[in-house]
C-alpha positions, -999 to +999 in steps of 0.1 A: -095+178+136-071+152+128-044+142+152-017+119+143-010+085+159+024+077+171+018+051+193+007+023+160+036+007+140+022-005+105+041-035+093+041-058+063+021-092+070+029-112+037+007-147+033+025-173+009+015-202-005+035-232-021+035-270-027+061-286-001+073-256+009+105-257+036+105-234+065+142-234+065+143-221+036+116-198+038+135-182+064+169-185+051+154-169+020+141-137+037+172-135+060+191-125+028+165-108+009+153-087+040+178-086+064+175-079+103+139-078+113+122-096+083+109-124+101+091-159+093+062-163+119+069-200+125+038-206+147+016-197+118+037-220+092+016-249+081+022-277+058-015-286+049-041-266+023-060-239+040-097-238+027-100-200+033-073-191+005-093-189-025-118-167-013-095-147+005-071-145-024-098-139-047-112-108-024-076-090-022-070-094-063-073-058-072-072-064-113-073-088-137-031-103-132-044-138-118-035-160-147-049-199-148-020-214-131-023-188-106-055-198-093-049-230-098-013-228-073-041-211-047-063-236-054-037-267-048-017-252-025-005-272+003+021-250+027+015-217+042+036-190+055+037-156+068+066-133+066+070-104+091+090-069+081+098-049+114+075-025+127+077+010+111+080+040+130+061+066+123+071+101+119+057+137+122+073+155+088+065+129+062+098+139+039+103+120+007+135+119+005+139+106+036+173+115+050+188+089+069+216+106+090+208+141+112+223+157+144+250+185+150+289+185+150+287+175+188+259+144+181+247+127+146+223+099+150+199+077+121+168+090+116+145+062+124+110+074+102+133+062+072+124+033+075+085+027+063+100+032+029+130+008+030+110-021+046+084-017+015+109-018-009+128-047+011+096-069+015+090-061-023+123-082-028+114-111-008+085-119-020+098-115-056+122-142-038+103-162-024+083-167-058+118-177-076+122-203-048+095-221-044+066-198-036+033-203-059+014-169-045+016-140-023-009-116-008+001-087+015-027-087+046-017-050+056-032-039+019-051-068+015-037-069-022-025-096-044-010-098-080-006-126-104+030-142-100+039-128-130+033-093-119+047-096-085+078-100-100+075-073-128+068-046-104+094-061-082+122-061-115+109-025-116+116-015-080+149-026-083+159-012-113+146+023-104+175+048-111+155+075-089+133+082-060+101+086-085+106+058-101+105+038-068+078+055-057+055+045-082+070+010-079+056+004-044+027+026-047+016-002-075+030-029-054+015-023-022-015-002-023-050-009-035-078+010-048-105+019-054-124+006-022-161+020-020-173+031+012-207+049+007-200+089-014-162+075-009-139+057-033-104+055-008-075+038-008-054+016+017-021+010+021-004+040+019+007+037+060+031+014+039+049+040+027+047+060+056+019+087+042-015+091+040-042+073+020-065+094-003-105+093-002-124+107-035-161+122-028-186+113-057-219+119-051-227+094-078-215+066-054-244+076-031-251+042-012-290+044-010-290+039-050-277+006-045-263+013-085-228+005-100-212+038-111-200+042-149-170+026-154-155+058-172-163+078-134-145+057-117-115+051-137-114+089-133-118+090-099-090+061-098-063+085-116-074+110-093-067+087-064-029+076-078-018+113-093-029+125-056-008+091-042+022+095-060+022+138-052+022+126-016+049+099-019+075+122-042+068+160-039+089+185-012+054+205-012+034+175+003+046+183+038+031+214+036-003+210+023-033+223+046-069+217+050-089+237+023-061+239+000-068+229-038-056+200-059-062+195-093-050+171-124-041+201-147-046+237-151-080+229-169-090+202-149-121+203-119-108+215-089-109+193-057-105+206-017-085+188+008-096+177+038-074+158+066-093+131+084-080+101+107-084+066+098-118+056+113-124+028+090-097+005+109-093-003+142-059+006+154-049-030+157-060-037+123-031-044+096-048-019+076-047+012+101-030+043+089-022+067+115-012+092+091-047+093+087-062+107+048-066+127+024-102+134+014-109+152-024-143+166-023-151+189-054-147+226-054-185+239-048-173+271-048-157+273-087-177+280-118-186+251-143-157+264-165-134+263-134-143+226-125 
């Protein structure tokens, strides 16, 4: 039975990389991009190459954005940062609209579960920042994602010039989460604690792990759009607050059925960045439908 955490706070962890990078201005660049609580961790900052960041860059690019002189600003990188965003409660009713202001005529107060939201789209603008300042190359270590430079800052031009909630939605979603991770029958994905919601799992029994094979590409990139449709229902639909376990979801009236399942996030430990306590979504297909129906 899943059971919600309230007690773990995700956050944004951003690594950046320059050449000669200042820490004044590192910070003075994300006190007016992010605002109270963005912070620069200033023990971390180091002006000298770290060794660790092309493997670790190269493990967190999701698709094929890394340009040349991308790899080559990891590669002869010599200043490294991390930037902080404030610790995001986390809520019981996940609401996408997010209302900011609640109460009575006698007492109003600010919603605080708000806030998972803003600080992705804020941290979205500082690193698009912080890549027009100075800043070579970015990786998020609560996703463990990257982009390419110029794609950090196309998503980020996109983000900002959303005209509605969907449209900001699917900003971030592309921004900050990555998928597909395999894990055994699983494709998953992580980083949707991000945006204060749950992350979805796909079941495929061709990703059994004792094969030791590489699915088709073409069942994977299903399994993918499966895996963002389901996303992006959770991060801008009324009805995702209400869904239960056992209830159906599919891509369109024709389209195989899938079951939902709640489970908590057991791939993490609770002080990982990566830890949702909103737990996830699991798609497993619908056993019970005919051929025709799946």
């Amino acid at each position: 039975m899943f059971k919600q955490k309230y007690d773990v706070m995700p956050r944004h962890v951003l690594c950046v990389l320059g050449s000669g990078l200042d820490l004044g201005t590192i910070e003075e660049v994300v006190g007016e991009v992010g605002g109270p609580g963005f912070t620069v961790d200033r023990e971390s900052f180091r002006q000298a190459p770290d060794p660790r960041m092309v493997r670790s860059f190269r493990s967190c690019l999701m698709d094929d954005t890394f340009e040349r002189s991308d790899w080559k600003a990891v590669e002869e990188h010599d200043s490294v940062a991390y930037v902080l965003s404030p610790p995001m409660a986390v809520h019981s009713g996940f609401d996408p609209h997010r209302p900011t202001i609640a109460g009575d005529d006698d007492e109003t107060f600010e919603l605080v579960w708000y806030d998972a939201f803003d600080a992705s789209r804020l941290m979205l603008a500082v690193t698009a920042a912080l890549l027009r300042s100075g800043a070579t190359a970015a990786k998020n270590e609560s996703s463990g994602l990257t982009h390419g430079r110029d794609r950090w800052l196309a998503i980020a031009d996109r983000a900002a010039g959303a005209d509605d909630w969907v449209a900001l939605a699917v900003a971030l979603y592309y921004a900050w989460v990555k998928r597909p991770l395999a894990d055994g029958n699983l494709l998953r994905s992580c980083g949707m604690h991000l945006l204060g919601a749950p992350d979805v799992e796909v079941e495929a029994a061709w990703l059994a792990q004792e094969t030791g094979r590489r699915p088709p590409g073409a069942q994977v990139d299903d399994s993918v759009e499966l895996m963002d449709q389901m996303a992006l229902y959770l991060l801008c639909e009324d009805r995702a607050r209400k869904i239960q376990d056992g209830e159906g979801f599919r891509l369109a009236p024709d389209a195989p059925r899938w079951i939902l399942e709640r489970h908590p996030c057991r791939q993490y430990d609770e002080d990982d960045f990566y830890f949702n306590p909103y737990g996830y979504w699991r798609l497993t297909p619908d056993a019970s439908s005919t051929p025709a129906e799946r």
